[in-house]
MARFIFI-552948 format. One line per 8 residues: number of its first residue (from 1); their letters; for each residue x, y, z of N, C-alpha, C. Coordinates in steps of 0.2 Angstrom, whole numbers. Each point is the difference from the previous one (the first is absolute). Layout:
! MARFIFI-552948
NUM) A) X,Y,Z,X,Y,Z,X,Y,Z  ...;
//
This chain:
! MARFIFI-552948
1) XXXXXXXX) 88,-78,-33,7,-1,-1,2,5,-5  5,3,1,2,8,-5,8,-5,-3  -1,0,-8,5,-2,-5,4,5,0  9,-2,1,1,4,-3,6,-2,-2  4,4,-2,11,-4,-2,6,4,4  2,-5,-1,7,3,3,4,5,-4  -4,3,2,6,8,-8,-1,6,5  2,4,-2,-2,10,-1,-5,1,0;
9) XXXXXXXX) -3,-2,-6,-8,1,-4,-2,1,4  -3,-9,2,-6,0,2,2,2,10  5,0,-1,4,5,9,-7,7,1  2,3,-7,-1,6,1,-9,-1,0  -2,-5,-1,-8,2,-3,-1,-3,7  1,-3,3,-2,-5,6,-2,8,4  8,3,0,1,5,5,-4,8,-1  -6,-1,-7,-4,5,0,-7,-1,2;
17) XXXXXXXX) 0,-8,-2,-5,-4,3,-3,2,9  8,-3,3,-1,2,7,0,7,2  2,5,-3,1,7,2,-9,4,-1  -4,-4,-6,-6,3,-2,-5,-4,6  0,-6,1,-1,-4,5,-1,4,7  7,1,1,1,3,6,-4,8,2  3,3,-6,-6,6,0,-7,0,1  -3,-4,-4,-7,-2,-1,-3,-3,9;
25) XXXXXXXX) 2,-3,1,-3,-3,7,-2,5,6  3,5,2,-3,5,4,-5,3,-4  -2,1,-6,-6,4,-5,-6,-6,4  2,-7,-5,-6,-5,3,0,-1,6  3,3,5,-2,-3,7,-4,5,3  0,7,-4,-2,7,5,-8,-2,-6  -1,-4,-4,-6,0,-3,-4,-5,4  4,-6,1,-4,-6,6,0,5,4;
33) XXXXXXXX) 2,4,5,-2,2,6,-6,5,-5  1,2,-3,-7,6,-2,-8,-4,-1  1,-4,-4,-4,-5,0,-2,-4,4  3,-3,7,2,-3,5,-7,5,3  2,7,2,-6,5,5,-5,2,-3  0,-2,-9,-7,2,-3,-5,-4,-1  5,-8,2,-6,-7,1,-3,3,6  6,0,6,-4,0,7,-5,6,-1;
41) XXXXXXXX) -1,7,-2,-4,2,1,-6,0,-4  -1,-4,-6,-4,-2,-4,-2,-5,5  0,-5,3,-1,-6,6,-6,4,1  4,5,7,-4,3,4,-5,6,-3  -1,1,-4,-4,3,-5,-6,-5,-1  3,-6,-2,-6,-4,-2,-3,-4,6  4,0,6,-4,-2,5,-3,4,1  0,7,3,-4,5,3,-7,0,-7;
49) XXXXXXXX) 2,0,-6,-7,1,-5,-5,-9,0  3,-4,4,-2,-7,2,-3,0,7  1,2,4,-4,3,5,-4,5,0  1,5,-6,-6,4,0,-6,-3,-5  0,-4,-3,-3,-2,-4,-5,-5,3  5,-4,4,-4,-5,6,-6,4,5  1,7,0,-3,4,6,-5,4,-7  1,-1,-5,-7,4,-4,-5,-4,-1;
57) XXXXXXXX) 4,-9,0,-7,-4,-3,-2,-2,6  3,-1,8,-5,0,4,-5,6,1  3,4,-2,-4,7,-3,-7,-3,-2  3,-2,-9,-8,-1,-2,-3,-8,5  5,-4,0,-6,-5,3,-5,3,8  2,3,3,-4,3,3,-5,4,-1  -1,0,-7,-7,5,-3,-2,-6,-5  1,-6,2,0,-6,-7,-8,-1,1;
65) XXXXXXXX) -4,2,5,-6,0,-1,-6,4,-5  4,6,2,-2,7,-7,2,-2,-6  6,-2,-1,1,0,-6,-6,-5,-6  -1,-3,1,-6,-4,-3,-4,6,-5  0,7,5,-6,3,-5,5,7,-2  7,0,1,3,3,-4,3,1,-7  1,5,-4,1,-4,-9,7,2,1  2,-5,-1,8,0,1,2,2,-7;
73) XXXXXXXX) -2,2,-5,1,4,-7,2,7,1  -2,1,5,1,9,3,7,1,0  5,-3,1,7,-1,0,3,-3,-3  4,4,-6,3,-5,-5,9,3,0  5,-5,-2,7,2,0,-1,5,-8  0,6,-1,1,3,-7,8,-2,-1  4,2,2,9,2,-1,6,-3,4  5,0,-2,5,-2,4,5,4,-1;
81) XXXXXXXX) 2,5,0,6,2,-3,6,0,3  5,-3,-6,8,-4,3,5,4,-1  4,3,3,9,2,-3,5,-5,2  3,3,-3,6,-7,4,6,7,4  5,-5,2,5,5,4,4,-6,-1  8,1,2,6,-2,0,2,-4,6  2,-4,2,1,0,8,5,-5,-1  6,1,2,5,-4,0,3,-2,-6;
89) XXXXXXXX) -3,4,-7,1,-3,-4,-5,-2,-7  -5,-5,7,-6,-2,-1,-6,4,-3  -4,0,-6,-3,2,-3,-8,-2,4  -1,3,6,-7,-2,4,-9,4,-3  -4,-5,0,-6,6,-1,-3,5,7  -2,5,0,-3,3,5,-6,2,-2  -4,0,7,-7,0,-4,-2,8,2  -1,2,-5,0,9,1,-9,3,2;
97) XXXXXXXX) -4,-3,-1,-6,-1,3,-6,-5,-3  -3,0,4,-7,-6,-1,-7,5,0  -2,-1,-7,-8,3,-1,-4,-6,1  -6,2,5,-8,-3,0,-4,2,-4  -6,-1,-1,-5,1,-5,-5,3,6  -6,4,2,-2,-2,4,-7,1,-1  -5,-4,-3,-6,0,-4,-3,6,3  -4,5,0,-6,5,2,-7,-4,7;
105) XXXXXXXX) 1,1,3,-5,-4,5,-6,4,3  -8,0,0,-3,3,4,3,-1,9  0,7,2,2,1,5,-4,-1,5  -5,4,-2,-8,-2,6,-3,-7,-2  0,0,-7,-4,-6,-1,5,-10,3  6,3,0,4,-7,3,-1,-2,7  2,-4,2,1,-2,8,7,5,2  -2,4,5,7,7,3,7,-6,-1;
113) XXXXXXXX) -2,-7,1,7,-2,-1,7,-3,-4  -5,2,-7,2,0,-7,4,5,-1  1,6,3,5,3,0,6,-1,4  0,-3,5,6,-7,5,2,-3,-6  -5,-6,-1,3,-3,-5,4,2,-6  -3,5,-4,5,1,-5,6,3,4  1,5,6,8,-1,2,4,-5,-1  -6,-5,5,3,-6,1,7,-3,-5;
121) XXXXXXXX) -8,-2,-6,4,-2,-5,5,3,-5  -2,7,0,8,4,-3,6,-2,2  0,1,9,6,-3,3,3,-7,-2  -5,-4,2,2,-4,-2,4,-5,-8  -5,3,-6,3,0,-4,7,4,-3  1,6,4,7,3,0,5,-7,4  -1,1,4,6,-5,6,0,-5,-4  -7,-5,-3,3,-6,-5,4,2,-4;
129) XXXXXXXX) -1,5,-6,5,2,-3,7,1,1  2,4,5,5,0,5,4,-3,1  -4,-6,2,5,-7,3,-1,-6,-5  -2,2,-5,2,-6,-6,7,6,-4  0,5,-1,7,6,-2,5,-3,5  -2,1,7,8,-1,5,3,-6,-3  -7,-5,0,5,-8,-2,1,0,-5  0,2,-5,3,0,-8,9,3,2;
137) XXXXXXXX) -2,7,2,6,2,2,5,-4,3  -4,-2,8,5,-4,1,3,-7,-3  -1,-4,-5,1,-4,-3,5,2,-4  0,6,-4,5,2,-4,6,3,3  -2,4,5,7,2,5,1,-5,2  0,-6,4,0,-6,3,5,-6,-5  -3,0,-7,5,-3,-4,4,3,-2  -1,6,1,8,5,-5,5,-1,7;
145) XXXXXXXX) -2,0,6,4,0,6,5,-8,-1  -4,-4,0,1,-8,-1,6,-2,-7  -2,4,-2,5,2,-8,8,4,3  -2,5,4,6,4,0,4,-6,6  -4,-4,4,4,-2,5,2,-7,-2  -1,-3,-7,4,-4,-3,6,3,-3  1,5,-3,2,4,-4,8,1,7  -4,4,3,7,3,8,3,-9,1;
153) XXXXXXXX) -5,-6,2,4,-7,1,5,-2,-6  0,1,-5,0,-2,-5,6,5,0  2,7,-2,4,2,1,6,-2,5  -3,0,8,4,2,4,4,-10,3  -4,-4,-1,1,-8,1,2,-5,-5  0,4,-7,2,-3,-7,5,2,-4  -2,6,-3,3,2,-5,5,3,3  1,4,5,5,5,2,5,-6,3;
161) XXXXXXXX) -1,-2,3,3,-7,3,5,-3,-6  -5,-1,-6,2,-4,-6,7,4,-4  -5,6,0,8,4,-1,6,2,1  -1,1,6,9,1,5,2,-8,-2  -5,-2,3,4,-10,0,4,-1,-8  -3,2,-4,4,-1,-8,4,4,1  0,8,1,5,4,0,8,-2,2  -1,-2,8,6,-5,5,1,-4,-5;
169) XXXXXXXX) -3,-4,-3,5,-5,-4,3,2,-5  -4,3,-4,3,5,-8,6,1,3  -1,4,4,8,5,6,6,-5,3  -4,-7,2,7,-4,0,3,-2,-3  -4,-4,-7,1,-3,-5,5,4,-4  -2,6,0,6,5,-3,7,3,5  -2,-1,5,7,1,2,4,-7,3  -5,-4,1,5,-8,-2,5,0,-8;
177) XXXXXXXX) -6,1,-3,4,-1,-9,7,7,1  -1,6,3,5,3,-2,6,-3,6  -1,0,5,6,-5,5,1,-3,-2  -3,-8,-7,1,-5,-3,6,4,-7  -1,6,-1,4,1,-6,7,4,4  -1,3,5,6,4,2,6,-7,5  -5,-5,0,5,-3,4,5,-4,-7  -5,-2,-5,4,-2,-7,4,5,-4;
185) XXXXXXXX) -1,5,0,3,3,0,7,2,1  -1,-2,7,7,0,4,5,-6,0  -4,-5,-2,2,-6,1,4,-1,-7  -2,5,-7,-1,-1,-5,11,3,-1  -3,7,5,3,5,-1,7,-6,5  1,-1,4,6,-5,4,2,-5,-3  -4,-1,-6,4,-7,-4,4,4,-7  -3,2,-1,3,5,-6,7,5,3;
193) XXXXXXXX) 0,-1,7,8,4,2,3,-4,3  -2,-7,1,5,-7,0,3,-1,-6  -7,0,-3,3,-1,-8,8,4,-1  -4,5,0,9,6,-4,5,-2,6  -2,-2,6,7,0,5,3,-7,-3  -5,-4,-3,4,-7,-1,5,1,-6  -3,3,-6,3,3,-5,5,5,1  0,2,3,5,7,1,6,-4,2;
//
């Protein structure tokens, strides 16, 4: 509900109100739509990285025999390193690259398949990496969107609505009261020149 009076004043603030309103809504809307195609393709980002993931660990469970005498210490996460970038507005992380560790292994003296496996698992633990990033991402683009698009209803279903609505009546109230004064006026002014015709 927008308070206001029946004056000038508050006329003129209502009607900066609605003029700043008005501007501002096309900025928020071209931000939902920006936000809008940075969810979808964060989505499909993180579904391709959820299928590839699914297709690494049938990977390993297929070798789930071998692993028994594999040392799964041969592969460790060292690093993650973050930037962020802008999008929309939006202050997002980006993952600028992922360090493995990746222990010294006898090469003759291993089973020839320990060098698969360590693939294996690099990959693997990059693509985890990867798809626990997309979905932090998309959580934060996802509510920033959810925000802007309360923000565009909220402007375009309430406030602006609310505005004009005040505006119209500020605007009639004021020109009923001046028709209420020009017709007293007149009325004022027809009895005050009876007057002098009676006197006269």
């Amino acid at each position: 509900m927008i308070k206001f009076q029946y004056n000038k004043t508050s006329l003129q603030q209502l009607e900066k109100n609605l003029k700043m309103r008005q501007r501002t809504l096309p900025i928020i809307k071209s931000k939902e739509t920006a936000l809008r195609l940075e969810v979808k393709k964060c989505k499909e980002e993180a579904t391709e990285l959820e299928r590839k993931l699914k297709e690494q660990i049938a990977g390993y469970e297929a070798m789930y025999a071998l692993w028994g005498e594999f040392d799964t210490s041969l592969v460790s996460l060292s690093d993650v390193e973050i930037t962020t970038k802008k999008i929309a507005g939006v202050v997002v992380p980006i993952l600028a690259n992922i360090s493995l560790n990746v222990k010294p292994f006898g090469i003759f003296s291993s089973p020839k398949w320990f060098f698969d496996g360590v693939k294996l698992l690099q990959g693997l633990a990059k693509t985890a990496v990867e798809h626990e990033f997309v979905h932090a991402k998309l959580e934060l683009l996802d509510h920033a969107r959810r925000k802007t698009t309360q923000k565009v209803n909220l402007f375009e279903k309430v406030q602006i609505p609310g505005y004009q609505e005040a505006v119209r009546k500020i605007k009639r109230f004021m020109e009923d009261e001046e028709n209420l004064s020009k017709s007293s006026q007149k009325i004022l002014k027809s009895l005050q020149e009876k007057r002098k015709e009676a006197t006269a």
